[in-house]
Backbone bond lengths (Angstrom), bond angles and torsions (degrees), N, CA, C in turn:
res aa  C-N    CA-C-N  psi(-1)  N-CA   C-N-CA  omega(-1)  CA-C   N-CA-C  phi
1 X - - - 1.481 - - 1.526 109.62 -
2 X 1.543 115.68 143.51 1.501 111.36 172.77 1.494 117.44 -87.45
3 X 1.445 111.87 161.02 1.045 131.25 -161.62 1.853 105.61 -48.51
4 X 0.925 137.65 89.87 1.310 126.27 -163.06 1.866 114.83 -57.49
5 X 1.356 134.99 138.94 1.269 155.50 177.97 1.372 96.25 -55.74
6 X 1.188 85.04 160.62 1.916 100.90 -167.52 1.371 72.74 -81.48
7 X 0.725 149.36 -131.74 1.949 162.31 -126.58 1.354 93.97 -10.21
8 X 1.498 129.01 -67.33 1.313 137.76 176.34 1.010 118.45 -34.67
9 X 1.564 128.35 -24.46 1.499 141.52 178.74 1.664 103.01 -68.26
10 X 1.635 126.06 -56.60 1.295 139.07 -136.07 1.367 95.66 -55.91
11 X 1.660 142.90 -51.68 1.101 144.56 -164.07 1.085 112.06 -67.80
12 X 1.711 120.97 -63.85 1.532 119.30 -173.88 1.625 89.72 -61.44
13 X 0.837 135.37 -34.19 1.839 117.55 -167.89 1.197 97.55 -57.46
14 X 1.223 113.91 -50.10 1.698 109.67 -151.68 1.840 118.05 -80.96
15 X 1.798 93.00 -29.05 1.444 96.03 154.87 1.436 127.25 -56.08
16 X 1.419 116.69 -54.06 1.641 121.56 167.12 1.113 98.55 -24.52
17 X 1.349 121.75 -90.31 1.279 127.43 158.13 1.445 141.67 21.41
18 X 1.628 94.01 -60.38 1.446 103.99 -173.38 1.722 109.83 -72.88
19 X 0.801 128.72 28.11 1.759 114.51 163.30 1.415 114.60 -118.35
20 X 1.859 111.03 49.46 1.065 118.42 -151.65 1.884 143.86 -46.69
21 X 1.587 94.40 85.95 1.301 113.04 171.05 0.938 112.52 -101.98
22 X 1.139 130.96 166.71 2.000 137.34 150.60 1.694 118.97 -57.11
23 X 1.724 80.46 122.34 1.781 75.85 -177.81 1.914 89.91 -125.91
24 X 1.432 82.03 176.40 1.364 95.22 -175.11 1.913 99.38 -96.59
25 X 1.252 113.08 172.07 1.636 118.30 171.17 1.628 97.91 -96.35
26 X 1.252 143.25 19.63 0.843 128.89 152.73 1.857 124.40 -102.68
27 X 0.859 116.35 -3.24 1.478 140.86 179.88 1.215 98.57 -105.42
28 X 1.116 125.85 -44.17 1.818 128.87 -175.31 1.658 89.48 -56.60
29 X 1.692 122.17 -57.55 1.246 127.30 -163.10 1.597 106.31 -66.26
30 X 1.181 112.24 -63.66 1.387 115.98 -179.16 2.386 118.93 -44.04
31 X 1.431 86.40 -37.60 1.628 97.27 168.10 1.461 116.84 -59.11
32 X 1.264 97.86 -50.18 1.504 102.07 -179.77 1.205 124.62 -79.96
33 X 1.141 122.94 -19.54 1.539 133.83 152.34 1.123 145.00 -27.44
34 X 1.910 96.44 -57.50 1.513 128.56 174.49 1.196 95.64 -97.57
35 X 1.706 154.54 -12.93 1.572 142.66 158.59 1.506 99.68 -71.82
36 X 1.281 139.93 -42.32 1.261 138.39 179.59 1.410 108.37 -82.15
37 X 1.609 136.98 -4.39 1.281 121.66 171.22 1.265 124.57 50.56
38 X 1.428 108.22 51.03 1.277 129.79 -162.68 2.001 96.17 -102.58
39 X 1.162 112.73 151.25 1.720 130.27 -161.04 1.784 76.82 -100.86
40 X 1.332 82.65 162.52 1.471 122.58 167.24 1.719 106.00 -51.54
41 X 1.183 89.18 -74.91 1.662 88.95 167.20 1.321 143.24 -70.51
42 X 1.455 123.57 4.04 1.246 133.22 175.21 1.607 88.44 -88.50
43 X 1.559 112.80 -74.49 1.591 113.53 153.91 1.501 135.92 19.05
44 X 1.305 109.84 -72.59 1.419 149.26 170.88 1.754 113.07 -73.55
45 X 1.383 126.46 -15.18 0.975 117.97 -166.20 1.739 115.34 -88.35
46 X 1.090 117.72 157.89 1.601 116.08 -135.80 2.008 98.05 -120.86
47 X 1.079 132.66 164.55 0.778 131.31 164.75 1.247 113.73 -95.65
48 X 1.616 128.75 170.40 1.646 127.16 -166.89 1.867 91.81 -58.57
49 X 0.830 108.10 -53.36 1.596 107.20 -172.56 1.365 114.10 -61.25
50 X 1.330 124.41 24.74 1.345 139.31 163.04 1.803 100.08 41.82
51 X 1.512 122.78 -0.86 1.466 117.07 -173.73 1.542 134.53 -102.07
52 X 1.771 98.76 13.66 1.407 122.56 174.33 1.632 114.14 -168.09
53 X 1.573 99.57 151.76 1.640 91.77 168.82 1.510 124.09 -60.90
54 X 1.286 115.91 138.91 1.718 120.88 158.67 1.944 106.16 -49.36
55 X 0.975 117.83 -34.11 1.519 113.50 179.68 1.530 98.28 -67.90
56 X 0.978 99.91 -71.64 1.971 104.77 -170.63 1.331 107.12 -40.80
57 X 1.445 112.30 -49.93 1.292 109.43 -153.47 1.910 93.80 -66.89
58 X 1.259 117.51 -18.15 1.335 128.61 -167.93 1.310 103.81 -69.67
59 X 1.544 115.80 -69.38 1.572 124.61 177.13 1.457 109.44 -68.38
60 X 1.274 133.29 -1.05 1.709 124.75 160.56 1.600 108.47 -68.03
61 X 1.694 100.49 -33.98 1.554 98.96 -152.63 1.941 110.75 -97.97
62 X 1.832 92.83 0.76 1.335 117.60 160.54 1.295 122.40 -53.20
63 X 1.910 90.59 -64.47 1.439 105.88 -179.23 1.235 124.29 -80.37
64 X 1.494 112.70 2.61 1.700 112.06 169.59 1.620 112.03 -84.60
65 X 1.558 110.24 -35.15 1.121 107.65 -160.98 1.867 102.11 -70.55
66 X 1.744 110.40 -38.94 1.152 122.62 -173.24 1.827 94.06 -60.42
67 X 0.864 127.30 -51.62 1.751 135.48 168.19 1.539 98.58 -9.99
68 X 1.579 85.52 -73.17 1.591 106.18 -154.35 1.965 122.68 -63.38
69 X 1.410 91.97 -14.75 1.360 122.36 175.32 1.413 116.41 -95.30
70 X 1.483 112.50 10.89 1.563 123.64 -162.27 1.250 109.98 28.87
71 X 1.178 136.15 17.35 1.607 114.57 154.13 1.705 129.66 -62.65
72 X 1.657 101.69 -15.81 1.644 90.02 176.21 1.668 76.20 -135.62
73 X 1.926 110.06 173.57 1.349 113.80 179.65 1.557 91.71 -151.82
74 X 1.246 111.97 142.20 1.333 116.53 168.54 1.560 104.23 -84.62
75 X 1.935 83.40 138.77 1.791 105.85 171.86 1.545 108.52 -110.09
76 X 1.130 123.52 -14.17 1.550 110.35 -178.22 1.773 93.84 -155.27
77 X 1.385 124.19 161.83 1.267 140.18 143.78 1.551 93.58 -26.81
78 X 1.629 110.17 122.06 1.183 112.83 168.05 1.557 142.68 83.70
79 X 1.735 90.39 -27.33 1.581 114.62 162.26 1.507 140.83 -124.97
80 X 0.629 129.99 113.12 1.802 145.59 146.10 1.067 135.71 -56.62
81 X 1.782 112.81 142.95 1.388 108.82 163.96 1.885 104.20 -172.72
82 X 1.435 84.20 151.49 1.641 95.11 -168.79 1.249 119.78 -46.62
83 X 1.469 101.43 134.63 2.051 117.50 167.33 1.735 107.39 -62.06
84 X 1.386 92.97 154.92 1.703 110.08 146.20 1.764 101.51 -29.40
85 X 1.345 99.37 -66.53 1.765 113.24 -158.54 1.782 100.94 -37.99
86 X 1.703 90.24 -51.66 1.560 104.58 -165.12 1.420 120.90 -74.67
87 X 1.506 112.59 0.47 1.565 114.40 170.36 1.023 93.95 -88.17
88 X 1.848 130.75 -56.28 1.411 125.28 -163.86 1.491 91.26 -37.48
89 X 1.585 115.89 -89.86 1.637 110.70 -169.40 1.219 128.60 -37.60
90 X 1.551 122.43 10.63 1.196 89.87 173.86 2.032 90.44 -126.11
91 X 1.167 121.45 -8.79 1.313 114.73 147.38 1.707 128.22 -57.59
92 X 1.428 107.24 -17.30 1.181 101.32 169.97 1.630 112.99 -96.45
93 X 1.559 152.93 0.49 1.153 130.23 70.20 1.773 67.39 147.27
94 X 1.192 119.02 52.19 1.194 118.33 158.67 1.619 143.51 -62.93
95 X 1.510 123.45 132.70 1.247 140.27 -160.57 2.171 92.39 -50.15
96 X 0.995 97.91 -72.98 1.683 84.39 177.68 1.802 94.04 -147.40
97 X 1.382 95.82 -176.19 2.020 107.33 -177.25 1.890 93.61 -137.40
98 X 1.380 85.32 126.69 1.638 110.34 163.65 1.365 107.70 -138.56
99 X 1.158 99.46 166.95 1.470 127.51 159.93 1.881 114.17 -21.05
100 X 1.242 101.64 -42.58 1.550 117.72 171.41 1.540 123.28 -81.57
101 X 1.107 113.48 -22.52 1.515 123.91 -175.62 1.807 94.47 -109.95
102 X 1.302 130.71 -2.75 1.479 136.83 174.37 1.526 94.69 -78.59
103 X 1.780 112.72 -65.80 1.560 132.29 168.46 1.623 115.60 18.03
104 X 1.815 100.31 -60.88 0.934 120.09 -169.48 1.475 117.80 -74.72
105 X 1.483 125.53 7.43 1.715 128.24 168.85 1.592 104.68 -113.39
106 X 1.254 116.97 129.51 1.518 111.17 169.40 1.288 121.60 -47.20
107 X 1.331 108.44 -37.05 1.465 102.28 -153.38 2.249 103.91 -70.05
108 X 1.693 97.24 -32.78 1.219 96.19 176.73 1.754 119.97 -61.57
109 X 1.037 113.70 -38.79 1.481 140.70 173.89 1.302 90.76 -61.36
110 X 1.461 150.08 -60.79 1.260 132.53 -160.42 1.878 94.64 -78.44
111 X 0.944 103.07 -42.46 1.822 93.56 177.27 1.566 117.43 -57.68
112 X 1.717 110.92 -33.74 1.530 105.00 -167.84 1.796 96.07 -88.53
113 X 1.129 130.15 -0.53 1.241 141.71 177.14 1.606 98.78 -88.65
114 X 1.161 128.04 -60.06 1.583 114.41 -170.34 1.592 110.34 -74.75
115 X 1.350 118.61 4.56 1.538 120.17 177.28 1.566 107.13 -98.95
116 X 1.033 111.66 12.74 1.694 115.99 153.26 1.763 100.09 90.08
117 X 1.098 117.66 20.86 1.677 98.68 -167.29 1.637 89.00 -97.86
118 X 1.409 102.39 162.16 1.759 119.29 159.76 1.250 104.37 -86.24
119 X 1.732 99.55 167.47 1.359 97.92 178.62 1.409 102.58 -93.37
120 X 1.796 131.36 20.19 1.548 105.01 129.68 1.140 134.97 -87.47
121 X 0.821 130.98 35.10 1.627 151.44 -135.01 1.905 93.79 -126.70
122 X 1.909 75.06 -64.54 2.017 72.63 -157.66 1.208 88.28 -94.54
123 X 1.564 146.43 40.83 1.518 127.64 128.79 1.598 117.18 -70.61
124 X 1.493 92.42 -11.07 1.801 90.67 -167.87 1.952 92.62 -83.07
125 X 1.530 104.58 160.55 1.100 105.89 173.04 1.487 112.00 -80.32
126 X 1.747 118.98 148.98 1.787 104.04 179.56 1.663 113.33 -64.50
127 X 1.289 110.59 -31.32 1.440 104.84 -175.73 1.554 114.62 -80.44
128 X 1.506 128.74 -1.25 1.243 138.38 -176.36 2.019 113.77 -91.99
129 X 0.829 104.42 28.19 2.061 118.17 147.73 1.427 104.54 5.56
130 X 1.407 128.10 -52.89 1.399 126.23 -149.62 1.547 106.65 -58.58
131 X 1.023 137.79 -28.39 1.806 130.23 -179.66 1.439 110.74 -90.51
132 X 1.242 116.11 -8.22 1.551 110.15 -169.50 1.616 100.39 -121.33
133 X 1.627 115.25 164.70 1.383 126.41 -148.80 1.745 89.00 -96.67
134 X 1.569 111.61 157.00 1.920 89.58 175.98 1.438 107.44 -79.96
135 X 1.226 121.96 24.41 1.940 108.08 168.56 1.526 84.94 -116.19
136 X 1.048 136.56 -17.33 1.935 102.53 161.08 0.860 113.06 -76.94
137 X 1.564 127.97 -36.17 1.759 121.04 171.20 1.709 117.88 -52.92
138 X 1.664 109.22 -40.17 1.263 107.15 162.35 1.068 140.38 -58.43
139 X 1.364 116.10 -24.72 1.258 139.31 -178.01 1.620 117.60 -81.16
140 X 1.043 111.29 -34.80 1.405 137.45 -158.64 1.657 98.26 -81.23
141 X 1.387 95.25 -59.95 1.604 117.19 164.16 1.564 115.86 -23.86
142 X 1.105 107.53 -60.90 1.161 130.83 -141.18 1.662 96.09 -87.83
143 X 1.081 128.35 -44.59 1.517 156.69 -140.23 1.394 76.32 -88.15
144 X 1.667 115.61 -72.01 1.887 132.79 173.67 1.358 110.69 -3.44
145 X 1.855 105.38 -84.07 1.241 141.61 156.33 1.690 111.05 -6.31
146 X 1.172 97.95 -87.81 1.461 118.11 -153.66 1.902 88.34 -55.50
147 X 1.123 120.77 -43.90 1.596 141.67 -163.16 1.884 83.37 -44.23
148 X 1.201 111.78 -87.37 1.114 156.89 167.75 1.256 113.70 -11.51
149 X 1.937 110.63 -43.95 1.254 101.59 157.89 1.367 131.49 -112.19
150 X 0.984 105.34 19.40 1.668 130.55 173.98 1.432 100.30 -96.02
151 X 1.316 152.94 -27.66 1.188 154.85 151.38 1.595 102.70 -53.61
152 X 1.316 123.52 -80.85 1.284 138.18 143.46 1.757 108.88 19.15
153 X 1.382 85.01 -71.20 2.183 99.23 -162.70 2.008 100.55 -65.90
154 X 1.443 103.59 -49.55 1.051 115.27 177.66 1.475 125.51 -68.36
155 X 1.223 116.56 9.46 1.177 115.40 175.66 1.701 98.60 -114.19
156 X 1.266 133.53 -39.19 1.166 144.03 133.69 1.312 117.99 -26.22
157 X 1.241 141.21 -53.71 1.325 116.18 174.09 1.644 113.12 -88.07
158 X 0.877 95.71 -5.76 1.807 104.37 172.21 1.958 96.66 -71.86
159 X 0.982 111.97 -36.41 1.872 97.36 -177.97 1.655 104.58 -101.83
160 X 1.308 139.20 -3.00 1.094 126.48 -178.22 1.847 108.17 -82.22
161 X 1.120 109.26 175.65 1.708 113.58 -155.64 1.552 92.59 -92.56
162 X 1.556 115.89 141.07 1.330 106.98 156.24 1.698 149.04 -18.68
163 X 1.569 98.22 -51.85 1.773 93.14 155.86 1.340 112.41 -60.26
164 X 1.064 123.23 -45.41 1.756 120.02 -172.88 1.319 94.88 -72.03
165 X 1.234 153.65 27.91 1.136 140.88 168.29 1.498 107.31 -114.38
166 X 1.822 103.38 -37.39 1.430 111.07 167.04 1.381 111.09 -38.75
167 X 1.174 86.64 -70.57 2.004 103.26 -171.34 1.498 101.57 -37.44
168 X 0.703 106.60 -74.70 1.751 118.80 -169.81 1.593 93.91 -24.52
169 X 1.251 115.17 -67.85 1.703 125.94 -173.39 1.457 104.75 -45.61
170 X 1.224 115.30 -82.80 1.444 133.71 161.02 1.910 107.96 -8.12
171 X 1.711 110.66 -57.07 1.297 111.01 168.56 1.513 133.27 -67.39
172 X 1.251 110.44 -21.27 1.189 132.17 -174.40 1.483 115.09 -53.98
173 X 1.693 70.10 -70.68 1.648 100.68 -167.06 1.589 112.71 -69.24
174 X 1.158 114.22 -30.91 1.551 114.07 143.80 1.473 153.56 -37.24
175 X 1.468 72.44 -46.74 1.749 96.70 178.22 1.834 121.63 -73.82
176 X 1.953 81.43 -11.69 1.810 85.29 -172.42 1.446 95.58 -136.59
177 X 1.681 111.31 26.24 1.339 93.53 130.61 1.952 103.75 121.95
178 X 1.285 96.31 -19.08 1.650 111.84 -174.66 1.708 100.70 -77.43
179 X 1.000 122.93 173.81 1.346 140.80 161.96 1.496 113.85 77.87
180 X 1.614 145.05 -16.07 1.324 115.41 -152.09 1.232 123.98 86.78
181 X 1.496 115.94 -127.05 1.283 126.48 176.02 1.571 116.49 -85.07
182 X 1.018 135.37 165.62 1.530 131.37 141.74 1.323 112.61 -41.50
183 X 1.335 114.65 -71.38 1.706 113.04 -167.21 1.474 98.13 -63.74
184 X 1.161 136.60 -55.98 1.570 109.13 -175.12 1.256 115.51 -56.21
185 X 1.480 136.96 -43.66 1.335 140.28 164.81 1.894 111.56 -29.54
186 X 1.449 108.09 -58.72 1.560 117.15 -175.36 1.669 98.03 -75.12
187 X 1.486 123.45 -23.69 1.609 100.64 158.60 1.270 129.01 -53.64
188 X 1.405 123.11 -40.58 1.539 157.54 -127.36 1.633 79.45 -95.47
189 X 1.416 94.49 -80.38 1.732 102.39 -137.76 1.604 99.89 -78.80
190 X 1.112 109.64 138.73 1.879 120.04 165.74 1.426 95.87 74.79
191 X 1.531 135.57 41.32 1.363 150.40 141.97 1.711 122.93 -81.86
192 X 1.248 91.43 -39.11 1.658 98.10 -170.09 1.305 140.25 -82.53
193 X 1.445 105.41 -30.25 1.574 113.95 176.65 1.305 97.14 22.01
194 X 1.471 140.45 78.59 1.426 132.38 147.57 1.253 128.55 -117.49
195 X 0.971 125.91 100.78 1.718 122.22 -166.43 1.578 121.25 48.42
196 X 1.146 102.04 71.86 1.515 116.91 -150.69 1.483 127.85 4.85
197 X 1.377 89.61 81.58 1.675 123.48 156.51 1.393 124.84 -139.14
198 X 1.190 91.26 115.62 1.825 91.23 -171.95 1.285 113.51 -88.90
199 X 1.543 133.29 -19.88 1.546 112.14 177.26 2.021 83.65 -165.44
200 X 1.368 78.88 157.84 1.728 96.59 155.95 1.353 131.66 -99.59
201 X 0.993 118.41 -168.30 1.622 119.07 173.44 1.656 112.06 -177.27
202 X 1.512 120.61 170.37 1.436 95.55 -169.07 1.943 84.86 -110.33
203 X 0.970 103.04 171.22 1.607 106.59 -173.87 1.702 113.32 -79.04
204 X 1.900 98.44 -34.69 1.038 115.14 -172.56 1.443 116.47 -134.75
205 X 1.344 136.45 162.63 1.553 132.83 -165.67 1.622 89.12 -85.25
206 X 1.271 152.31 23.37 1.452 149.81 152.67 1.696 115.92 -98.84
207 X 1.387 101.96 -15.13 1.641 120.40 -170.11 1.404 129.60 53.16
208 X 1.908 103.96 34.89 1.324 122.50 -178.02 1.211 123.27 -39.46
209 X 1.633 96.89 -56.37 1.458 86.33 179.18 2.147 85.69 -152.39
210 X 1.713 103.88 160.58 1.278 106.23 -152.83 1.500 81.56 -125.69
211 X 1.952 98.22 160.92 1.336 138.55 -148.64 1.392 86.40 -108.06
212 X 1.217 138.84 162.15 1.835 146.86 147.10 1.225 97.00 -118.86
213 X 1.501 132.82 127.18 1.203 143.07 150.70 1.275 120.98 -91.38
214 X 1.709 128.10 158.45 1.088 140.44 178.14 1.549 98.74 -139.93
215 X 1.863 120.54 110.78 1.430 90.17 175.45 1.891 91.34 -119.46
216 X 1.284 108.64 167.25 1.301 105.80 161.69 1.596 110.51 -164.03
217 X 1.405 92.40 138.30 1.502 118.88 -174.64 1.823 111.99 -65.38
218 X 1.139 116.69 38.36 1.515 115.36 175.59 1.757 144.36 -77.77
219 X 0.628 112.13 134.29 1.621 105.44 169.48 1.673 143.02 -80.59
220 X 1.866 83.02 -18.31 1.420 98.92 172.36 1.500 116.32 -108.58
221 X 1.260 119.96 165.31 1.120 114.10 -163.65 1.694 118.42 -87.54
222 X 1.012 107.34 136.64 1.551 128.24 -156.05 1.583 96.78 -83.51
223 X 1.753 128.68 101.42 1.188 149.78 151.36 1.238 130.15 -40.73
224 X 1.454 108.32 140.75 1.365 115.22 175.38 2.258 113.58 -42.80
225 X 1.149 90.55 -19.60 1.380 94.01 -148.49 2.086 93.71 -82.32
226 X 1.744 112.49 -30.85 1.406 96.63 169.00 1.397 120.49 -106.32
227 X 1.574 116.38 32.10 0.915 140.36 152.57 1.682 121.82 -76.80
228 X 1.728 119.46 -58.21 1.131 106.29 133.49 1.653 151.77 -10.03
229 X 1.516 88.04 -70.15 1.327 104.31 179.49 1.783 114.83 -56.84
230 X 1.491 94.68 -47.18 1.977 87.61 168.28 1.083 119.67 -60.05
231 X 1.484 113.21 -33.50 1.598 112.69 -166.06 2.070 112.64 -69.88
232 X 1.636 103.97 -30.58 1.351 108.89 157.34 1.052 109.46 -63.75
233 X 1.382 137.85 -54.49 1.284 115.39 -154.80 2.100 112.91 -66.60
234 X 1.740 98.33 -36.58 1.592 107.16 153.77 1.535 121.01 -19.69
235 X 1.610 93.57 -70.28 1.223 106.79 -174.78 1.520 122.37 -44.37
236 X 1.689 106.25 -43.18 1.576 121.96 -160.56 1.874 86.03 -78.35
237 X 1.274 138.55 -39.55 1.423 133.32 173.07 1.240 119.81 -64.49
238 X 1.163 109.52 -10.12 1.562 119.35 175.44 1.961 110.05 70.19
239 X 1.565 91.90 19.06 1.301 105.19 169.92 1.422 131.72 -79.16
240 X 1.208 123.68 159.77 1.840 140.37 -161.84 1.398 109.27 -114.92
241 X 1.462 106.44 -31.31 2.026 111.07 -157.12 1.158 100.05 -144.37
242 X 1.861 113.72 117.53 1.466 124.23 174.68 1.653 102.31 -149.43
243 X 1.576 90.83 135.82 1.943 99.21 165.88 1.416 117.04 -91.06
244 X 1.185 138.06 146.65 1.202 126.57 173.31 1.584 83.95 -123.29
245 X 1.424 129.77 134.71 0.994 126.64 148.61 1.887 122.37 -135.81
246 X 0.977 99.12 150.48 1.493 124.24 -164.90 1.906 129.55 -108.19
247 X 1.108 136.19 161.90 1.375 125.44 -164.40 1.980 86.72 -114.64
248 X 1.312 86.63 -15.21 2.018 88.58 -166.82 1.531 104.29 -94.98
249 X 1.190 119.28 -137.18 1.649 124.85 156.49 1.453 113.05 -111.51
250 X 1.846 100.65 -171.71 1.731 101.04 155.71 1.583 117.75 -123.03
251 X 0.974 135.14 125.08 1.536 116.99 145.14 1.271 132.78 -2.23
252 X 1.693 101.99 143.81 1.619 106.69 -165.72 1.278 92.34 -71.76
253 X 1.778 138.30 -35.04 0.926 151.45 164.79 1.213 111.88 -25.72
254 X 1.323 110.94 -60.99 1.668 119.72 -171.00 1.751 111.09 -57.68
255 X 1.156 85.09 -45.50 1.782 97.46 -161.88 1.424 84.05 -63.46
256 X 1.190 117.65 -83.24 1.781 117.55 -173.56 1.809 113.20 -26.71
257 X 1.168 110.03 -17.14 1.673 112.21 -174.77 1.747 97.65 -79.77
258 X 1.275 125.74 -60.61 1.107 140.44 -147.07 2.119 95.73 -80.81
259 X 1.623 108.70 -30.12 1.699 76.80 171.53 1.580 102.09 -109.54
260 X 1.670 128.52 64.85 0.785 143.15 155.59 1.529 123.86 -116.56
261 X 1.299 126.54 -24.70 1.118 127.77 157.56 1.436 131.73 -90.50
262 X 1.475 105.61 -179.35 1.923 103.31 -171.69 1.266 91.96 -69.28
263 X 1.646 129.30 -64.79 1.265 123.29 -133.72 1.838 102.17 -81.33
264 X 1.499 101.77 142.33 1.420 105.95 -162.99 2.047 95.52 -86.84
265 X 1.446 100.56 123.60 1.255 102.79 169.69 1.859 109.10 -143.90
266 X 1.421 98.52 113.98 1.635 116.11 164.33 1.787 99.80 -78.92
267 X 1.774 68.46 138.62 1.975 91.55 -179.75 1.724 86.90 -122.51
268 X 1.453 99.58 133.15 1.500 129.40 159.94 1.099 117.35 -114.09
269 X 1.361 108.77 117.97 1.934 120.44 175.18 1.380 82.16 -96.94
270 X 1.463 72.69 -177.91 1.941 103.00 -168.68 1.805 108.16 -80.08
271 X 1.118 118.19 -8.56 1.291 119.43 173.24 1.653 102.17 -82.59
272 X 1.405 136.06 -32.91 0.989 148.05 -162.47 1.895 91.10 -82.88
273 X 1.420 95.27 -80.29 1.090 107.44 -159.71 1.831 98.95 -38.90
274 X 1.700 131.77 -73.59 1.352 109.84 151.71 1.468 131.41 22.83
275 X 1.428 104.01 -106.15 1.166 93.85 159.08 1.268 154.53 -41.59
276 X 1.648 122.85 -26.47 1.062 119.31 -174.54 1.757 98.63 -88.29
277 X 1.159 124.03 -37.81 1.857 117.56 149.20 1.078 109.60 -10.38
278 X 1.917 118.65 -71.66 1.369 100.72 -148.78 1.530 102.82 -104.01
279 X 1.458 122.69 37.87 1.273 147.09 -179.55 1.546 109.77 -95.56
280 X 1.848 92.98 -62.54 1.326 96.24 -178.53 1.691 114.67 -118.23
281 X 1.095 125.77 38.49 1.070 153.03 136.99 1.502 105.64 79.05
282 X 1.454 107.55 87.48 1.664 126.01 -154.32 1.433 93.62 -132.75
283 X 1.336 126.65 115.18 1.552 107.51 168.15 1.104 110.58 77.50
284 X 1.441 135.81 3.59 1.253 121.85 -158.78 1.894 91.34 -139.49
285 X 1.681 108.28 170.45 1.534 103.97 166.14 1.662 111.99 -162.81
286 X 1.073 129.31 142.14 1.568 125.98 -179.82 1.528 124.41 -29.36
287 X 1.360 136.80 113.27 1.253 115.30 167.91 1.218 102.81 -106.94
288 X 1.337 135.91 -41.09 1.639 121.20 175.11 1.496 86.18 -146.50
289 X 1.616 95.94 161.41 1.100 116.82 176.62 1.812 113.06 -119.11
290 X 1.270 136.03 118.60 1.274 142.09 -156.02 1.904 93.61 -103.71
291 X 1.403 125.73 127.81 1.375 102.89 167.36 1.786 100.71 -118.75
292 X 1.169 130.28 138.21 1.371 143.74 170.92 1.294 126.91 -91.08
293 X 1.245 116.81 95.86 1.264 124.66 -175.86 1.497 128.98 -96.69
294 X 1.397 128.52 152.95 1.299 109.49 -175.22 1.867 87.42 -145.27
295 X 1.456 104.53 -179.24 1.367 111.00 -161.04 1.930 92.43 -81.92
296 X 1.138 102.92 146.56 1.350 115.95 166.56 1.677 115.69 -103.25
297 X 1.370 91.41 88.62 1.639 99.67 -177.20 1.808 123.53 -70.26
298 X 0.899 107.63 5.36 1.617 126.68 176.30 1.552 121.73 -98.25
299 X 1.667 99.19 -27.99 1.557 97.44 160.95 1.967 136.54 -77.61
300 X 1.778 91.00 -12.12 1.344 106.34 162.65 1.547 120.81 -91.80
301 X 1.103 114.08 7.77 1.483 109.63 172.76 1.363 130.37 -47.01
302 X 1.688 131.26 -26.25 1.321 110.75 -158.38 1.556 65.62 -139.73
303 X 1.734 121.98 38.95 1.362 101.20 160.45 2.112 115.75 -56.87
């Protein structure tokens, strides 16, 4: 038998699944292995990057998609186990689950939406390559990926504790360049609580001129109205430059507030903030590195 397609995975996973305990992804793999009657060497077979199985990498990308569809949710590093959502579906006792039968949960649809595809895009099947060039497939890939773990980060800093949220900021904003040192930065930020301002920072490693931050760990969406409220408190510092950033979003309200006044203030939601993590390398760490090469037609010149 051939190596079965990640889509082909989603059902038997989620059945495993269904006797809802905590399982590990290595038992998930090994189950599906011996239901697919898979050889030693299909088993064993490697991806181009020689640095994981083609099976695994198959049933990881099972259980992400089922993730992303809240039918399964991770409980620990390494383990899973079925939702509410994911019993309903499987009491309703469906012929198989793809990508198309996912369609039907927002939350998957809002993930296959922020990975850049059209909606001719996602009529095509993911494993079906043949119309597209391999740097849109690479590309596409990649776009997937990054989606995936920027959802990922943000759901993670959504459960870590307020100091760990400091830090995070504190790292950030470091990492891209604000504050000086670390330790003056961790003086700065989450000191102030003053008329809603939670910390400073210097803009530049000379401390020319300084930043006011506002961050907050929320779920709901952050209003024009404490958007305001920073921008007074700006005002009362006789300040120009403040971040407010957030784990939630802002209002169309909000946004429209902030390029109406003098003082310049960027708002970061949690989709932003995400990204700028795995931008400037917060929470995040190398797993492969891809390099793209193309012909250098200038070195044959005086062939």
């Amino acid at each position: 038998m051939a190596i079965p397609k990640y889509q082909e995975l989603m059902l038997p996973l989620l059945k495993f699944a269904g006797d809802g305990e905590e399982h590990s992804k290595r038992s998930a793999v090994d189950h599906l292995a011996d239901k697919f009657e898979l050889t030693e060497e299909e088993k064993k077979k490697l991806l181009p990057s020689g640095k994981q199985s083609l099976f695994d990498n198959r049933v990881g990308w099972a259980k992400t998609y089922l993730k992303k569809a809240r039918l399964l949710e991770y409980t620990r590093r390494g383990y899973f186990k079925i939702t509410e959502r994911g019993l309903e579906v499987l009491e309703d006792d469906p012929e198989k689950i793809d990508n198309k039968y996912l369609e039907q949960f927002k939350e998957f649809e809002e993930f296959r939406s922020k990975s850049a595809q059209s909606e001719e895009e996602k009529d095509v099947d993911d494993e079906d390559f043949q119309d597209r060039t391999p740097k849109e497939v690479l590309e596409n890939a990649y776009q997937t990926l990054r989606e995936d773990l920027a959802q990922d980060l943000l759901e993670k800093v959504k459960d870590s504790t307020p100091d760990f949220f400091e830090k995070l900021v504190i790292d950030l904003l470091i990492n891209m360049g604000y504050g000086g040192s670390r330790r003056d930065a961790g003086k700065a930020i989450g000191r102030v609580s003053d008329g809603g301002i939670d910390g400073i920072i210097n803009e530049d490693r000379l401390g020319l001129d300084i930043i006011y931050i506002q961050a907050k760990k929320w779920d709901n969406t952050v209003g024009r109205p404490e958007i305001q409220k920073f921008a007074g408190a700006l005002e009362g510092k006789r300040a120009k430059k403040g971040i407010f950033i957030t784990t939630s979003q802002f209002s169309s309200q909000a946004e429209d507030f902030v390029s109406t006044i003098g003082s310049k203030i960027i708002l970061i939601d949690g989709e932003k903030l995400a990204k700028y993590m795995i931008d400037f390398n917060v929470g995040v760490s190398t797993e492969e590195v891809f390099e793209l090469k193309g012909l250098d037609n200038d070195y044959f010149l005086d062939e």
